[in-house]
C-alpha positions as CSV (number, residue, x, y, z in Angstrom):
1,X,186.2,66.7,131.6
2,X,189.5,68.1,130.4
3,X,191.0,66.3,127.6
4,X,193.8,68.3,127.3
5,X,197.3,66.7,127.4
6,X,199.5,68.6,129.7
7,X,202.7,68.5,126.7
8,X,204.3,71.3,129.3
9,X,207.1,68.6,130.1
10,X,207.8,67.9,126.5
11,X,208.0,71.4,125.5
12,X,210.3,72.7,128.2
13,X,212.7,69.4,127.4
14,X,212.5,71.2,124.2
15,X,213.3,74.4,124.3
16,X,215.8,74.3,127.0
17,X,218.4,72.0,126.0
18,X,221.3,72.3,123.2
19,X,219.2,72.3,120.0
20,X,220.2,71.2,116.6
21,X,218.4,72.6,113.9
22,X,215.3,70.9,112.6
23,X,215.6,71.1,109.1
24,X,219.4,71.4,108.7
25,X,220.5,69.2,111.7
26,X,223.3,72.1,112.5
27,X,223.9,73.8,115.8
28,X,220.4,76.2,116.1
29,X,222.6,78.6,118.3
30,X,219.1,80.0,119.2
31,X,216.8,79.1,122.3
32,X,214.3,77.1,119.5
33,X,215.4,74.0,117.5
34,X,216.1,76.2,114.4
35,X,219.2,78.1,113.0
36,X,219.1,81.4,112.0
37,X,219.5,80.8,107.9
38,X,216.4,78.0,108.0
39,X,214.4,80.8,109.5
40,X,215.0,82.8,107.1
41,X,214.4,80.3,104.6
42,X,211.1,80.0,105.9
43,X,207.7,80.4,103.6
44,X,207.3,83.9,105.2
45,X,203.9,85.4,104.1
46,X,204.7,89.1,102.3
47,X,202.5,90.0,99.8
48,X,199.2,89.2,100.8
49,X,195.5,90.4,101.0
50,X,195.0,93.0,103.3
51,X,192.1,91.6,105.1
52,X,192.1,87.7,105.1
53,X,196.1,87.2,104.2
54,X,195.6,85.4,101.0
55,X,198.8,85.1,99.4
56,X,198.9,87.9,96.4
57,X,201.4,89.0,93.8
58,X,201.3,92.3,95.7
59,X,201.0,93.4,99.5
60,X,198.3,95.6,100.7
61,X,195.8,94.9,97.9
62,X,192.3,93.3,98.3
63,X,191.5,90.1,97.3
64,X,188.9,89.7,94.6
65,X,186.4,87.5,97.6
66,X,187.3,90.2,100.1
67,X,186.0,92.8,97.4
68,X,183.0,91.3,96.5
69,X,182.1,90.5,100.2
70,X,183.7,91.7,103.2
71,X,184.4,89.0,105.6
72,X,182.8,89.0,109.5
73,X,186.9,89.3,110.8
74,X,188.4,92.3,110.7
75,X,192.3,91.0,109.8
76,X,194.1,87.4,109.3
77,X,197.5,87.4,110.9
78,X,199.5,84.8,109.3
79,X,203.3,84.1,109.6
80,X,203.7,81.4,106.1
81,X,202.6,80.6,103.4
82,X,201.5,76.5,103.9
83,X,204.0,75.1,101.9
84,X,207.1,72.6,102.8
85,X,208.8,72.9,105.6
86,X,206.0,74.6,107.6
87,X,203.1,72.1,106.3
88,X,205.2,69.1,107.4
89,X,206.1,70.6,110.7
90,X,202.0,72.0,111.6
91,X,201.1,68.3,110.4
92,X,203.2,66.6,113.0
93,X,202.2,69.2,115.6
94,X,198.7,68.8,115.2
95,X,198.4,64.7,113.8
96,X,201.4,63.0,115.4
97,X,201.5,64.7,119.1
98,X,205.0,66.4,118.2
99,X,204.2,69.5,120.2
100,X,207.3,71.1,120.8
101,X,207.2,71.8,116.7
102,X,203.5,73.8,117.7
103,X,205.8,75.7,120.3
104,X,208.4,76.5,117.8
105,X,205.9,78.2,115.8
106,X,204.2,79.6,118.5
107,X,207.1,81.4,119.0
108,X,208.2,83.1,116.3
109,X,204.4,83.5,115.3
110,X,204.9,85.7,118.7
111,X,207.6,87.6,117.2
112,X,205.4,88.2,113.6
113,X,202.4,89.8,115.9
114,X,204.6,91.9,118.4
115,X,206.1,93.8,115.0
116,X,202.9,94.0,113.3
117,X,201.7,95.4,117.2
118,X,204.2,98.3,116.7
119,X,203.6,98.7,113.2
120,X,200.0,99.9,114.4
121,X,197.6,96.5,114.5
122,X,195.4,96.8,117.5
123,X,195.9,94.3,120.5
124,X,193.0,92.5,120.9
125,X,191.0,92.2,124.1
126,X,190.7,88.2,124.5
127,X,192.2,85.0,122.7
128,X,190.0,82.6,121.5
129,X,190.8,79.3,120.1
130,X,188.6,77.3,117.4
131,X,187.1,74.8,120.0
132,X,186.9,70.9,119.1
133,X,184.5,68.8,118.2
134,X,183.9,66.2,121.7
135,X,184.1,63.5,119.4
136,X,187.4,64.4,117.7
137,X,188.4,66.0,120.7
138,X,188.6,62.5,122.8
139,X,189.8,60.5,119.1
140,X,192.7,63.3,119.4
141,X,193.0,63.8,122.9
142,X,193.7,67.4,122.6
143,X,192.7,70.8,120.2
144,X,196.2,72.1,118.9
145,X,194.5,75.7,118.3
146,X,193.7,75.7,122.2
147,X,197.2,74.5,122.6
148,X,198.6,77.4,120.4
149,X,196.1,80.3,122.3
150,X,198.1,79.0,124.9
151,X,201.6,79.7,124.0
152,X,200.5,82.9,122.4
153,X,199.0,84.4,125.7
154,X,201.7,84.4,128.2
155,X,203.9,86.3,126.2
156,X,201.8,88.4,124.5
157,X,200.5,89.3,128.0
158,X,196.3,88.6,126.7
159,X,194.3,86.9,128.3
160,X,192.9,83.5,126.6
161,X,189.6,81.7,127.3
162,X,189.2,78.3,125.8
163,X,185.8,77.3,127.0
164,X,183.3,81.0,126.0
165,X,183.5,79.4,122.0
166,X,181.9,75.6,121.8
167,X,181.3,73.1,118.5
168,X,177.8,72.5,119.1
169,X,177.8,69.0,116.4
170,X,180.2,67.1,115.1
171,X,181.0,68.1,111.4
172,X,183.0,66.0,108.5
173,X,186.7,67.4,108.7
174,X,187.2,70.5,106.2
175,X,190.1,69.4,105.2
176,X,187.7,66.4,102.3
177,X,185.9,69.7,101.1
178,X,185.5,72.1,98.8
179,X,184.8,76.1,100.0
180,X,181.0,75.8,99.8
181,X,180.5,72.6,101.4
182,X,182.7,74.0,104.0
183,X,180.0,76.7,104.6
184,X,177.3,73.9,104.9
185,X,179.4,72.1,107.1
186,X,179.8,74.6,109.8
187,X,176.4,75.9,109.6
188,X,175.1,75.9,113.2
189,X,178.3,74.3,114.6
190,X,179.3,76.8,117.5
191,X,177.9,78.5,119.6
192,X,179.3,81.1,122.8
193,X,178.6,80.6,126.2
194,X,178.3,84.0,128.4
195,X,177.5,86.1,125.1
196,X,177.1,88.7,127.3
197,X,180.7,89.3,128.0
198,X,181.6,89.3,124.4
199,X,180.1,93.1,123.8
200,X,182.6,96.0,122.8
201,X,185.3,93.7,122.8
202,X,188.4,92.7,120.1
203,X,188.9,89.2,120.5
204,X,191.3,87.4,118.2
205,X,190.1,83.7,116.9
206,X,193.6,81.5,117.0
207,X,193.8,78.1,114.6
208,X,197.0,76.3,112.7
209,X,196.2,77.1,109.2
210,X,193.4,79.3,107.5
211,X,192.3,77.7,103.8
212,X,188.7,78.8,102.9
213,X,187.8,80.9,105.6
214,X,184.7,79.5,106.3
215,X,185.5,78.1,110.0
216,X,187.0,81.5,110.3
217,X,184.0,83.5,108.7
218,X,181.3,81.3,111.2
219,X,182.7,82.1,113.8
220,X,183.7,85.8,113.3
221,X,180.1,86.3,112.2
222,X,178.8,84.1,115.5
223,X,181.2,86.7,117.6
224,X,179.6,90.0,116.3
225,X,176.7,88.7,116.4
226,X,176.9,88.5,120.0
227,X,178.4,92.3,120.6
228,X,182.1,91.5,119.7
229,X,183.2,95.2,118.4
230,X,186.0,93.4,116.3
231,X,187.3,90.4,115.3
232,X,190.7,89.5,114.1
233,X,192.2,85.4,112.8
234,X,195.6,84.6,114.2
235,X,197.1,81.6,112.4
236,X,200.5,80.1,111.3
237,X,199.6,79.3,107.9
238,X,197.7,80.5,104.9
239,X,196.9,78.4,101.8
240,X,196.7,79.8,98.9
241,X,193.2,79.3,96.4
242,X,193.5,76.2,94.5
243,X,195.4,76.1,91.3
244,X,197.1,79.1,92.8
245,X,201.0,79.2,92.5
């Protein structure tokens, strides 16, 4: 059964009427609920880790984790940093059924990968979302990351399956624990259906916001496993470690 909520009314409501601004409550003079001067007061994500986007005081460098152990993925792609006003608008996207905020994002997240596309990052072959538990996926009534593959595919001209990656058992929520109980928690928790199809592709793995890793890390590693030549994270967010500024 299908437990997705078909939000395509709400969206296009949305996105094609006369918009103030979200934050500011001005005229947005742009087809998105958002002036031009609040987007580029966003939390844009510069300087950052070259292969899982953690927030650094320089770009380009290598994370001390991503030194000591090179992850599964190949690249994060992440527009922010997750910090006020985009944590308040991916909580009410993802918690309180606000999804024309999720499009908003979507959006200009699809700007952020078409530059980094012509600054030389590889187009993957396939979107992916991070699947559900079925438990938390009938509590919630729909997965915001398949929601987001979504809104990222059509534009971006890729294709996006939602059913190939599955949560095999229910898990606690990361969001209670710290990054090795994290790893426990997702040990064993997906698994692909029609493995067979994954081999010699780049797939990109699409969620709202990347903290640890480790959902991103199981599942790149379940991926290659399987054939997958590359794997790449596509996110809104980033967090950065704890007791980082």
């Amino acid at each position: 059964m299908n437990c997705q909520l078909n939000a395509k009314a709400l969206v296009n409501i949305c996105i094609n009427n006369n918009h103030t601004c979200l934050l500011c409550d001005d005229p947005a003079a742009q087809p998105w609920p958002l002036c031009a001067a609040c987007e580029r007061e966003l939390p844009w994500l510069t300087e950052q880790c070259r292969c899982c986007a953690l927030p650094l005081a320089l770009d380009g460098l290598l994370c001390a984790p991503c030194t000591r152990r090179k992850p599964a993925f190949s690249r994060v792609i992440a527009a922010w940093h997750y910090r006020f006003p985009v944590d308040t608008l991916v909580s009410r996207f993802k918690h309180n059924r606000q999804w024309p905020l999720g499009c908003l994002l979507a959006e200009l997240l699809v700007q952020a990968l078409e530059h980094r596309y012509g600054e030389g990052l590889p187009r993957p072959d396939l979107l992916l979302p991070v699947p559900l538990a079925k438990a938390r996926l009938r509590q919630r009534g729909y997965n915001q990351a398949a929601m987001l593959a979504r809104w990222l595919a059509k534009p971006l001209r890729l294709p996006c399956d939602e059913r190939l990656l599955e949560r095999t058992r229910d898990t606690r929520a990361q969001q209670a624990l710290d990054a090795r109980a994290r790893q426990g928690n997702l040990r064993q928790a997906f698994a692909v259906r029609n493995a067979d199809s994954l081999k010699g592709l780049h797939l990109a793995v699409v969620d709202d916001v990347l903290t640890t890793g480790a959902t991103a890390q199981a599942i790149a590693q379940l991926l290659r496993q399987h054939g997958a030549r590359r794997v790449d994270v596509y996110c809104l967010a980033r967090t950065p470690r704890p007791g980082q500024a």
